[in-house]
C-alpha positions as CSV (number, residue, x, y, z in Angstrom):
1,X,0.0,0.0,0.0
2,X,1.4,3.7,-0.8
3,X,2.2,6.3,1.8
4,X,-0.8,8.2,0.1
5,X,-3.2,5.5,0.7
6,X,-2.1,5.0,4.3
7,X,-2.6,8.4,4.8
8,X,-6.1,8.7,3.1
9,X,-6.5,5.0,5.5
10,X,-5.8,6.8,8.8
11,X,-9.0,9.9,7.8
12,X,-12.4,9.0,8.3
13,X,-13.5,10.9,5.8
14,X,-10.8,10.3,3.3
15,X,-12.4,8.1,0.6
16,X,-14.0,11.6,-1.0
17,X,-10.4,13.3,-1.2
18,X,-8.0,12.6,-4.5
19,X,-4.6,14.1,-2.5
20,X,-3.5,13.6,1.3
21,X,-3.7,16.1,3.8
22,X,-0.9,18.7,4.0
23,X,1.5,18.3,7.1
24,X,1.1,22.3,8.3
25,X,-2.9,21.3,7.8
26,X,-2.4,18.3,9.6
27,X,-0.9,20.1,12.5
28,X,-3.0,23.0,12.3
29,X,-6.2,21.4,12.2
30,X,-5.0,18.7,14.8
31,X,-6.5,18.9,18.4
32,X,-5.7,15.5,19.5
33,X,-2.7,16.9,21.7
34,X,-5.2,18.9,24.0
35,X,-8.7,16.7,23.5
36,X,-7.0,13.8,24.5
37,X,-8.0,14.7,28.0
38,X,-12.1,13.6,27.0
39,X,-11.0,10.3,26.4
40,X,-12.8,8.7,29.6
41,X,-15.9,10.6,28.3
42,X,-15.4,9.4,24.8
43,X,-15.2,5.9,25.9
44,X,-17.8,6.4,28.3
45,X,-20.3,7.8,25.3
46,X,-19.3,5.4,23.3
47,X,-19.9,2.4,25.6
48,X,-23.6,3.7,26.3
49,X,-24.0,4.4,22.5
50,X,-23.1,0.6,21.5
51,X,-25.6,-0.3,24.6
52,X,-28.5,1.4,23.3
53,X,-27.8,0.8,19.4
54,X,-27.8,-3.4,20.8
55,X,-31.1,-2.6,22.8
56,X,-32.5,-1.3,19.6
57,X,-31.3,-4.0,17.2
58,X,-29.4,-1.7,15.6
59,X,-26.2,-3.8,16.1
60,X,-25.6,-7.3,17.3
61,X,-25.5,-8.4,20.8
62,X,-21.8,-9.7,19.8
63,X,-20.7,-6.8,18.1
64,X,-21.5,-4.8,21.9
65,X,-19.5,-7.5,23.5
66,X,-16.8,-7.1,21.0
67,X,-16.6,-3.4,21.5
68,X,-17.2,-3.5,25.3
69,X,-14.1,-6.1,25.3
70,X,-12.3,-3.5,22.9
71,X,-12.8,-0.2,25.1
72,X,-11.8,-2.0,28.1
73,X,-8.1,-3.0,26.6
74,X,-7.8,0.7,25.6
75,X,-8.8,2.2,28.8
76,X,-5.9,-0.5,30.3
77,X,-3.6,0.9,27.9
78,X,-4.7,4.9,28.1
79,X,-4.0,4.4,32.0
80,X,-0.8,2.4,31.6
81,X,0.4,5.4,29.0
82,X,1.0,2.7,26.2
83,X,-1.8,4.6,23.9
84,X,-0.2,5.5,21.0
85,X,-1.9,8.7,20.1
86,X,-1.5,9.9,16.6
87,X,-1.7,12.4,15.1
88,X,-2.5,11.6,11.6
89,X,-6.0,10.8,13.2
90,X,-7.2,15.1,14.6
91,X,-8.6,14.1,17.9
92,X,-9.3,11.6,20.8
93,X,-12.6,10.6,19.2
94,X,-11.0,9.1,15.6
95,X,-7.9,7.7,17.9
96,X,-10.1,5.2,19.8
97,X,-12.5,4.3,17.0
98,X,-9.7,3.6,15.3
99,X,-7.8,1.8,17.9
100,X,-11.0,-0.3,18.6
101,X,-11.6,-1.2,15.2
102,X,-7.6,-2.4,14.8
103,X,-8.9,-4.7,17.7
104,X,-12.4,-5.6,17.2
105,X,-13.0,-5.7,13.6
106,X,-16.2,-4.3,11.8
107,X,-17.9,-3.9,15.4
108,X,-15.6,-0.9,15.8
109,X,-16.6,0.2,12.4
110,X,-20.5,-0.4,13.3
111,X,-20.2,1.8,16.8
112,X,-20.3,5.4,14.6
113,X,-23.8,3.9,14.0
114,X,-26.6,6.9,14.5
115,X,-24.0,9.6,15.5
116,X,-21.5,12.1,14.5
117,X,-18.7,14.0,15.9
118,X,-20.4,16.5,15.9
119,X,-22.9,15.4,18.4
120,X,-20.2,12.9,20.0
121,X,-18.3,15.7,20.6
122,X,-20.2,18.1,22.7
123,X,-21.6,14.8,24.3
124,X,-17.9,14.8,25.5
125,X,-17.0,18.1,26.5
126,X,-20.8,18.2,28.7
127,X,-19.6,14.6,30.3
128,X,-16.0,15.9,30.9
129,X,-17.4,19.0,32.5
130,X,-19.7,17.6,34.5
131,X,-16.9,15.5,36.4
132,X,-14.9,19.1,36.6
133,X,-17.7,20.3,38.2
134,X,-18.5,18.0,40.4
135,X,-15.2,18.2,41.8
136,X,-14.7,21.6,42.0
137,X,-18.2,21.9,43.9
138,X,-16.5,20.4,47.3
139,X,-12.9,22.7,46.6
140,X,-15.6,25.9,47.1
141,X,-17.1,24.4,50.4
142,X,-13.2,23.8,51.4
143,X,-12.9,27.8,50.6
144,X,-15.7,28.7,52.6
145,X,-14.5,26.3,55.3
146,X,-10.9,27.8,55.6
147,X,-12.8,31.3,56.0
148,X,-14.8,30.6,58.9
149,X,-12.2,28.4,60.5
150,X,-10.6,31.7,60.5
151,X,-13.6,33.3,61.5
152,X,-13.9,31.5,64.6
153,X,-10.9,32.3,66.1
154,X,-11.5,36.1,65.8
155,X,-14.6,37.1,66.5
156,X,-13.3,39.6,69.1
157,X,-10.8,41.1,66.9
158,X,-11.0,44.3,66.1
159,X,-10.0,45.1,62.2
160,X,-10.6,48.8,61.0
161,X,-13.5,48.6,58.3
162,X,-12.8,50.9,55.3
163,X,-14.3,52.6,52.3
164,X,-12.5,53.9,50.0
165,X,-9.7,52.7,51.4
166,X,-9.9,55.1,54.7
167,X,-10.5,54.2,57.7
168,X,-14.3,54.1,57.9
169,X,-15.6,51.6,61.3
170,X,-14.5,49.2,63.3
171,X,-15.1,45.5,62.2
172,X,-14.9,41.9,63.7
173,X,-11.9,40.6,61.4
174,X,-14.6,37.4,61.3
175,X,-17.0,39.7,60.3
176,X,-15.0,40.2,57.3
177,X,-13.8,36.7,56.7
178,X,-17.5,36.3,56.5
179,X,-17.7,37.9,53.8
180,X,-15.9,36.0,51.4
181,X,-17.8,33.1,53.0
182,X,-20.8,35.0,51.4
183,X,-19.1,35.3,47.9
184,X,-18.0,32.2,47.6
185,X,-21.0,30.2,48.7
186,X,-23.1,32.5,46.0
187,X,-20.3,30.9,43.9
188,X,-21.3,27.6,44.8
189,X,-25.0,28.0,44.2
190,X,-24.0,29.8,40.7
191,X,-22.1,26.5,39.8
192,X,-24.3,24.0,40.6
193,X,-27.0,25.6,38.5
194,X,-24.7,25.7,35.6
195,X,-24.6,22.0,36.1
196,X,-28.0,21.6,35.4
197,X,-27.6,23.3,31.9
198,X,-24.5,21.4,30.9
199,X,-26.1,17.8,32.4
200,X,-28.1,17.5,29.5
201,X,-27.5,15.3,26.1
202,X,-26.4,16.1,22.2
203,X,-25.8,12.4,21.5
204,X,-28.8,11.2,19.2
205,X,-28.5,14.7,16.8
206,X,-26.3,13.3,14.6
207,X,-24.4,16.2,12.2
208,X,-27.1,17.9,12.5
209,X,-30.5,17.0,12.4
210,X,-30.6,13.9,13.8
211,X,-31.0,10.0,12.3
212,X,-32.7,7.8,10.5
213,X,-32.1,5.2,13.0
214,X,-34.3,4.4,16.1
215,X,-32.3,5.7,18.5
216,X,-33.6,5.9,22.2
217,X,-31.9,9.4,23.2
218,X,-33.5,8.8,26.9
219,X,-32.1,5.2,27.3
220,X,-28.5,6.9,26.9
221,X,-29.2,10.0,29.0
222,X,-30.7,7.8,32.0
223,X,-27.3,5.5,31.4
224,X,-25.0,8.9,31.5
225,X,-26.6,10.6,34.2
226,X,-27.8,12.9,32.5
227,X,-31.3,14.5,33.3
228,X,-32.5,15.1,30.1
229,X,-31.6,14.9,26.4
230,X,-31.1,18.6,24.4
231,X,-34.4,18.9,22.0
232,X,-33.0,20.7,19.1
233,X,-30.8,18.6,16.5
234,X,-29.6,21.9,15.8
235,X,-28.9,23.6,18.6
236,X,-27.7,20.1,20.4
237,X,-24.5,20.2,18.2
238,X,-23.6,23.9,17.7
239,X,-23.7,25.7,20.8
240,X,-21.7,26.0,23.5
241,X,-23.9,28.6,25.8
242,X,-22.8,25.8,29.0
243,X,-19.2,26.6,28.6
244,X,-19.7,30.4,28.5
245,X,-22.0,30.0,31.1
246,X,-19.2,28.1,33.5
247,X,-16.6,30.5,32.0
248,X,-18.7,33.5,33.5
249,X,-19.1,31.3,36.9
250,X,-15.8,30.8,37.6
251,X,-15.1,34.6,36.2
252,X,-16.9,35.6,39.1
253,X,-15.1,33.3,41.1
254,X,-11.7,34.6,40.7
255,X,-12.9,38.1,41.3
256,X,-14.0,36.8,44.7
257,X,-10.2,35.0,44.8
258,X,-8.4,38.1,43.6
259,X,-10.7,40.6,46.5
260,X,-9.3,38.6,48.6
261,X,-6.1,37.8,47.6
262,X,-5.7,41.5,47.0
263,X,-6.8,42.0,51.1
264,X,-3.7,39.3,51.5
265,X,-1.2,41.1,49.8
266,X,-2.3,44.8,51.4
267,X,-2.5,43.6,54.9
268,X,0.3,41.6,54.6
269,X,3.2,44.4,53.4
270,X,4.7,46.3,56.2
271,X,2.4,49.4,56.3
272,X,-0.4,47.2,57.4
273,X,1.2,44.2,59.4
274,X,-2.1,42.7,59.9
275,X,-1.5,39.4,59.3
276,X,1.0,36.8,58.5
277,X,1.7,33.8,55.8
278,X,3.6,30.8,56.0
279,X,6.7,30.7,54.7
280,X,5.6,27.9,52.4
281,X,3.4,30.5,50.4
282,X,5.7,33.1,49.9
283,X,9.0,33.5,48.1
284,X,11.9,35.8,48.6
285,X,14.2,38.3,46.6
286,X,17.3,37.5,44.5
287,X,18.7,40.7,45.3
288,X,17.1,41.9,48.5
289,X,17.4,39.4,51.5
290,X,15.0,40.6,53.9
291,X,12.0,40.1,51.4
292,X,9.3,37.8,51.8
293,X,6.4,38.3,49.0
294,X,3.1,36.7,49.2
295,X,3.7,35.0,45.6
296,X,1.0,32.8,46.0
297,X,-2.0,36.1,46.4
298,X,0.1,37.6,43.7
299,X,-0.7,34.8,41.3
300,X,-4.1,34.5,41.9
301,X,-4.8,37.1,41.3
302,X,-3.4,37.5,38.3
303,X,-4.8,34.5,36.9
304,X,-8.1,35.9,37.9
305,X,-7.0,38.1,34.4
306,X,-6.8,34.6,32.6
307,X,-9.7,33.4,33.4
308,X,-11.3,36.4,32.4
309,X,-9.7,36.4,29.1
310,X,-11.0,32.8,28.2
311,X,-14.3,34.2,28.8
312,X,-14.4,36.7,26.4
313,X,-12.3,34.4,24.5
314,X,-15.3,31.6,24.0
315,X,-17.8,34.5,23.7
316,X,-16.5,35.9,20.4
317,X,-15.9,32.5,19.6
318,X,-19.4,31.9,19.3
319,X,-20.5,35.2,17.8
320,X,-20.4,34.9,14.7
321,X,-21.1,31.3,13.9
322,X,-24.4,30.2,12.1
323,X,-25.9,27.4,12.5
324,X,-24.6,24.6,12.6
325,X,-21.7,23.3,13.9
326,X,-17.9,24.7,12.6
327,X,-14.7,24.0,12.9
328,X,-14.1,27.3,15.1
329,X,-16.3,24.8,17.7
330,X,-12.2,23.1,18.1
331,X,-11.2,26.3,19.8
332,X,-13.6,26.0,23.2
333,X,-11.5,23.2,24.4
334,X,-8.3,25.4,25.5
335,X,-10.1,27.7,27.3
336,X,-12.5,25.7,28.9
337,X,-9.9,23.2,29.7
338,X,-7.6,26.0,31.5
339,X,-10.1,27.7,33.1
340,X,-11.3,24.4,35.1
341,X,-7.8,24.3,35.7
342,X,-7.1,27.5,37.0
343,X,-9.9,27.8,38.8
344,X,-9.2,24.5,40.7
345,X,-5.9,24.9,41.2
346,X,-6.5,28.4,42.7
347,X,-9.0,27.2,45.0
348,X,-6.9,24.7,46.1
349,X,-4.1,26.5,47.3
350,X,-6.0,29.3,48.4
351,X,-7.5,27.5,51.1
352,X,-4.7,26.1,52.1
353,X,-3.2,29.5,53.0
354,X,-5.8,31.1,54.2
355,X,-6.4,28.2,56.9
356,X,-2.8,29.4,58.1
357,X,-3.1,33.2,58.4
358,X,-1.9,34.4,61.4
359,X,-3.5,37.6,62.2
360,X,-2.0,40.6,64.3
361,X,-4.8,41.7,66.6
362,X,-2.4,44.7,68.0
363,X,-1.6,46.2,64.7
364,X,-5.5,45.9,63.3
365,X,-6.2,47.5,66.6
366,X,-3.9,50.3,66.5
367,X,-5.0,50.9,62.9
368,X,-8.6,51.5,63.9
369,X,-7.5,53.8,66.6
370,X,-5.6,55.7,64.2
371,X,-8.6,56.3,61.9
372,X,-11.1,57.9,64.2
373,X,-13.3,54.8,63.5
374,X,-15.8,55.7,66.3
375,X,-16.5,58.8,64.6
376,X,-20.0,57.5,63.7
377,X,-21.2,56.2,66.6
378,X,-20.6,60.1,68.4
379,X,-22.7,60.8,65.8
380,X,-25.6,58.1,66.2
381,X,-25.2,59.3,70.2
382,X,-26.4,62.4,69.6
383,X,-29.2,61.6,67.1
384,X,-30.1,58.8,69.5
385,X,-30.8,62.1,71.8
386,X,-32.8,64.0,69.3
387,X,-30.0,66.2,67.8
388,X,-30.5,66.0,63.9
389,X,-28.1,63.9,62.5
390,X,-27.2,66.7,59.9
391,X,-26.4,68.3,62.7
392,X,-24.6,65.8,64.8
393,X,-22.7,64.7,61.7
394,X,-21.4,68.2,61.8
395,X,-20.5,68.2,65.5
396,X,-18.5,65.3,65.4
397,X,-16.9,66.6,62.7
398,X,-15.3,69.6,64.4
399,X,-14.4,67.3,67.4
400,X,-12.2,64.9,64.6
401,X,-10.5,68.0,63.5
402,X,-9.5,69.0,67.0
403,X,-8.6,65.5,68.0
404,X,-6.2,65.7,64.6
405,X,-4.4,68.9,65.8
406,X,-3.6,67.7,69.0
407,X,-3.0,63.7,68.0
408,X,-5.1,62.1,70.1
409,X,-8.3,59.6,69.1
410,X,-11.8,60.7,70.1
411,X,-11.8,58.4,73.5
412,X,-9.3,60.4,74.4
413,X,-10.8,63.9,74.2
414,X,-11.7,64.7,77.8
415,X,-15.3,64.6,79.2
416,X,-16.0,68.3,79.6
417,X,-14.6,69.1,75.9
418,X,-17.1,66.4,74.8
419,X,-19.8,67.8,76.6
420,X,-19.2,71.1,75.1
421,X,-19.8,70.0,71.9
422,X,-23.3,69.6,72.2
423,X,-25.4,69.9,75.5
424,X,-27.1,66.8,74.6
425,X,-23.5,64.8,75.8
426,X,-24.1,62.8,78.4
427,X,-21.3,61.3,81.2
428,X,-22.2,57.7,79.0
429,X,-20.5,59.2,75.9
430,X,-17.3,57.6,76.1
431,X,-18.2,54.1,76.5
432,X,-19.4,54.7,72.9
433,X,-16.4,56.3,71.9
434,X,-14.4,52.5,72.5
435,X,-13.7,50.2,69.5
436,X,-15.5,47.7,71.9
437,X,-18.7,49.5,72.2
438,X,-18.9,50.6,68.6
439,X,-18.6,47.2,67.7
440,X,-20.9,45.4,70.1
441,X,-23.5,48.2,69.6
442,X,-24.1,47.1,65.7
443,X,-26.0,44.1,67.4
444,X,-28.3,43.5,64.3
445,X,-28.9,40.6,61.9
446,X,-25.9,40.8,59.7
447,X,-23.7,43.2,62.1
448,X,-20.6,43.1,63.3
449,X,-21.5,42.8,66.9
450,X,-19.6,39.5,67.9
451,X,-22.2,38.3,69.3
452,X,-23.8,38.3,65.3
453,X,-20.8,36.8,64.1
454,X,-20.7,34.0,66.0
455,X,-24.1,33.3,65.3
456,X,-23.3,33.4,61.8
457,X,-19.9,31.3,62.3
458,X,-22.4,28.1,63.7
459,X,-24.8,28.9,60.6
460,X,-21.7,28.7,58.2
461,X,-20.6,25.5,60.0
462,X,-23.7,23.5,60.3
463,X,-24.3,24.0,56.6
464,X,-20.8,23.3,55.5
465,X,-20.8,20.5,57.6
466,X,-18.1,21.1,60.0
């Protein structure tokens, strides 16, 4: 046989075609290098095809036990890493028919019964990403879980709150772990309802719009795990609105990473000295030896940029195709692929470092003082005692400015001074003037008070399970 027919051999397609592939097309159009990573899917579509076609009569009960027999030996040599994977043959999907058929014969050749790639394909990529998600589902509770273990251990501790990055009120640091708690379990809910939309299956659509051959969609979907097959032939095969849709979950996600990571970095440099890291997360200088940088926040959040990139990537990917499918369909694998990674990865380790913070209560302390963080609650004193709080707002505001020439916080301002501020001062004023106070005085569902927090630390804990 001539290299040329070998060649037009190792194509599915190639019966149609007088000359053989170029080798820059070959590689160009080739995705087998990435894909490859679908192959448990592809197996696992394939297996539940050749069951269904059997059921159906569409193939012989010997030519399923051939194939059965024939996917097992390549999943013992995909796991073993003695698949040869070539890549003559594009993708993962024409590598194991191919393989199959070089040990089983014509029942290899009968399993591309009813189906295409096209429909085999994003049959695949939903399978593959349903695993991913699956898995990255208990790497967000692990997230939230490193937050309130945190949490728990600082409900008492004062952190200065801030808006625009000033000093704004005093905060339970678990108050603001909690936060991120928050984000991340909106994350979670935003995930597994992306699920739902991916966890339904192409395979029955054929090319395009659908088969001649008395296929039961349903039998494979209930085999699968899926909850439902997708309705539209055409629609089945060409979009890829679930992998934008995760893209934009986990988007979302590393913002929440790179807020926080961001908070990491800030309160870790020396003009905070709020917290510290392990030495295992950070790296140091090759020039100056008294460094230690918080690498591992660094990179997360700029990955968050990656992620973010893939996004728009698959978007534009999509806008301009008409229906049906297209080869541009090759390019959602990378990005989708890498974000999953990304994401997982960065969840990971995250957790892993946050879990080992060691926070600074002194230095978040000394902060708030600094930032005439009780300014507010002077302020909701007086309105409390029928002053308008216009009006108190701008009473308090001549006592921060006085307190700011002389250097001294507003707990410190003695009594009479404060009482001549306003003759609605009281000799209580400057137990509201404490960090304490103003902290346990925001007592309300969602507050700071610690009393709130811990309440919210055992509803974090029961649901998480721990």
């Amino acid at each position: 046989m001539s290299t040329n027919q070998l060649d037009k051999k190792s194509q599915a397609w190639s019966a149609l075609f007088s000359e053989p592939m170029s080798e820059l097309v070959k590689r160009y159009t080739a995705s087998v290098d990435f894909d490859k990573r679908l192959w448990e899917a592809d197996i696992a579509g394939s297996l539940a095809h050749a069951e269904m076609l059997s059921a159906q009569g569409v193939i012989g009960a010997s030519d399923l036990a051939d194939i059965q027999r024939g996917m097992a030996q390549i999943r013992a040599e995909i796991e073993a890493g003695s698949f040869e994977w070539k890549l003559d043959l594009e993708d993962v999907h024409l590598n194991i028919e191919a393989r199959l058929t070089q040990l089983v014969g014509d029942a290899g050749k009968r399993l591309h019964t009813g189906r295409s790639r096209n429909d085999q394909v994003a049959t695949d990529v939903r399978l593959w990403l349903r695993g991913e998600i699956d898995q990255l589902l208990p790497l967000l509770a692990g997230m939230q879980r490193a937050l309130v273990n945190v949490a728990a251990k600082n409900t008492e501790t004062i952190l200065p709150g801030f808006t625009h990055m000033q000093v704004a009120q005093p905060v339970s640091f678990a108050h603001h772990m909690l936060a991120y708690v928050e984000m991340f379990a909106r994350d979670a809910e935003r995930l597994a309802d992306v699920r739902k939309r991916v966890n339904r299956l192409p395979l029955g659509a054929a090319a395009l719009a659908g088969t001649s051959y008395p296929l039961d969609r349903e039998r494979v979907a209930k085999t699968l795990g899926f909850d439902g097959v997708c309705q539209n032939s055409l629609d089945a095969v060409s979009d890829r609105d679930f992998a934008i849709e995760f893209g934009a979950f986990a988007s979302i996600t590393m913002m929440h990473v790179s807020r926080l990571a961001e908070e990491i970095v800030l309160w870790m440099s020396q003009n905070f000295a709020f917290i510290d890291l392990a030495d295992r997360y950070c790296t140091g200088s090759s020039i100056m030896p008294q460094k230690r940088n918080p690498d591992v926040a660094e990179l997360a959040r700029g990955k968050t940029g990656r992620v973010y990139g893939h996004l728009m990537g698959l978007l534009t990917l999509m806008k301009g195709q008409p229906l049906t499918y297209n080869k541009d369909n090759q390019e959602d694998k990378e990005p989708l692929f890498d974000t999953v990674d990304t994401v997982r990865d960065t969840l990971r380790i995250m957790a892993e470092m946050v879990e080992g913070i060691v926070v600074k209560p002194e230095a978040m302390e000394r902060a708030a003082l600094r930032g005439y963080a009780t300014a507010t609650d002077l302020a909701d004193y007086l309105a409390k005692r029928g002053v308008p709080f216009r009006d108190a707002h701008e009473v308090v505001a001549h006592a921060v400015k006085t307190c700011l020439q002389r250097g001294i916080d507003l707990a410190e301002l003695p009594l009479d001074e404060l009482k001549a501020l306003n003759p609605k001062v009281g000799d209580d004023v400057q137990q509201v003037l404490t960090l304490r106070g103003s902290l346990d005085a925001r007592n309300v569902l969602g507050g700071t008070a610690p009393v709130q927090v811990r309440a919210q630390v055992e509803r974090h804990l029961k649901r998480l399970g721990g």
